[in-house]
C-alpha positions in Angstrom: 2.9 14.6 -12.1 5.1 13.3 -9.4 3.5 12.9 -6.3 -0.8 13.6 -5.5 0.3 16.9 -3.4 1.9 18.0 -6.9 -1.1 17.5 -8.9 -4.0 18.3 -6.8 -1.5 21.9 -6.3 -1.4 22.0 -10.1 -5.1 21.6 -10.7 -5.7 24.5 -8.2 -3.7 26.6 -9.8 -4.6 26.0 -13.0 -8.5 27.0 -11.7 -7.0 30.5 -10.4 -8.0 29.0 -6.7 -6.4 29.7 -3.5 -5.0 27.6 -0.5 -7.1 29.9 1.8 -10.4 28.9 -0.9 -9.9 25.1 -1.1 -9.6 24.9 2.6 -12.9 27.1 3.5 -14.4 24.7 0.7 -13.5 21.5 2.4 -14.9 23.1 5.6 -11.2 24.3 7.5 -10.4 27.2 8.8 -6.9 27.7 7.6 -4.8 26.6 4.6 -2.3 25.0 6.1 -4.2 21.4 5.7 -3.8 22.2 1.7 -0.5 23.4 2.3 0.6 20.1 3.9 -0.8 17.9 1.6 0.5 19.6 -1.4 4.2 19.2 0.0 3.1 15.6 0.2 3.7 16.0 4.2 0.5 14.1 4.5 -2.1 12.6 2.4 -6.0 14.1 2.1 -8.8 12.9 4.4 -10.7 10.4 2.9 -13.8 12.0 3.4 -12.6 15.1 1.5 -11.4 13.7 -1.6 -14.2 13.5 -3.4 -15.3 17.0 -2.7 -11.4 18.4 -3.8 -11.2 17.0 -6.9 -14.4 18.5 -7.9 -13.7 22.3 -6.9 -10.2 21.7 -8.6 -11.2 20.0 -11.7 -9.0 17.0 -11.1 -9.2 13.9 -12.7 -10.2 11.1 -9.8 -9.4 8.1 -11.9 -5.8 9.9 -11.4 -6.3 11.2 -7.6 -7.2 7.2 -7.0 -3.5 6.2 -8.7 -1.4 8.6 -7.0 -2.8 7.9 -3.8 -2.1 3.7 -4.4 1.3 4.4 -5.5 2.1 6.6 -2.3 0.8 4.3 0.1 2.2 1.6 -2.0 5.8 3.5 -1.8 5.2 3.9 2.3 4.6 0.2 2.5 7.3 -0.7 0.4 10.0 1.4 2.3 8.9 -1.0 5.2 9.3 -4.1 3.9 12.9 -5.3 4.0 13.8 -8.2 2.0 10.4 -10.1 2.6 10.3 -9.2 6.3 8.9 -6.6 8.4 11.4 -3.8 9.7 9.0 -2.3 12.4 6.0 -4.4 13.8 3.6 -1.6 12.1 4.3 -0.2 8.7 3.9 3.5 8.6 1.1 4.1 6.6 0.7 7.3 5.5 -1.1 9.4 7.7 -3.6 11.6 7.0 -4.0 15.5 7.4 -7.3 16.0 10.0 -7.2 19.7 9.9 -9.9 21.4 12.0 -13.0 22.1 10.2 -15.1 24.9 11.1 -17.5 24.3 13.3 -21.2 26.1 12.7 
């Protein structure tokens, strides 16, 4: 796999889920928070991770690389030649989504 959006995508296929399922698991109201992260426009909440890999089946020792070697990749891209291009790195942000609230 390529990027984290493409494998955690790949595990939920593979498990016959939906977008629309994940997201209601992971306490949202739409799948547009899935969506986003699978097109790698933003990275998971932290405090969701856990919880995803388990309802996909994916493998976290892997979910734990992919999401080093993206942040990795961000902080790289701001780091010119041993100095600092903007005063803050982008880091990559991470997808909030609104849960449901009950």
């Amino acid at each position: 796999m390529k990027t984290l959006g493409q494998y955690l995508k790949a595990c939920r296929e593979k498990t016959g889920e939906t977008q629309l399922n994940v997201a209601h698991y992971l306490g949202y109201n739409s799948p547009q928070f899935i969506s986003n992260v699978e097109r790698s426009i933003c990275g998971p909440a932290l405090e969701t991770v856990e919880a995803w890999c388990g309802y996909v089946g994916a493998n976290r020792k892997l979910v734990l690389k992919l999401m080093v070697k993206t942040y990795e990749e961000k902080v790289a891209e701001s780091l010119k030649g041993g100095r600092v291009r903007n005063a803050r790195p982008k880091i990559p942000k991470l997808c909030r989504g609104r849960k449901n609230r009950r």
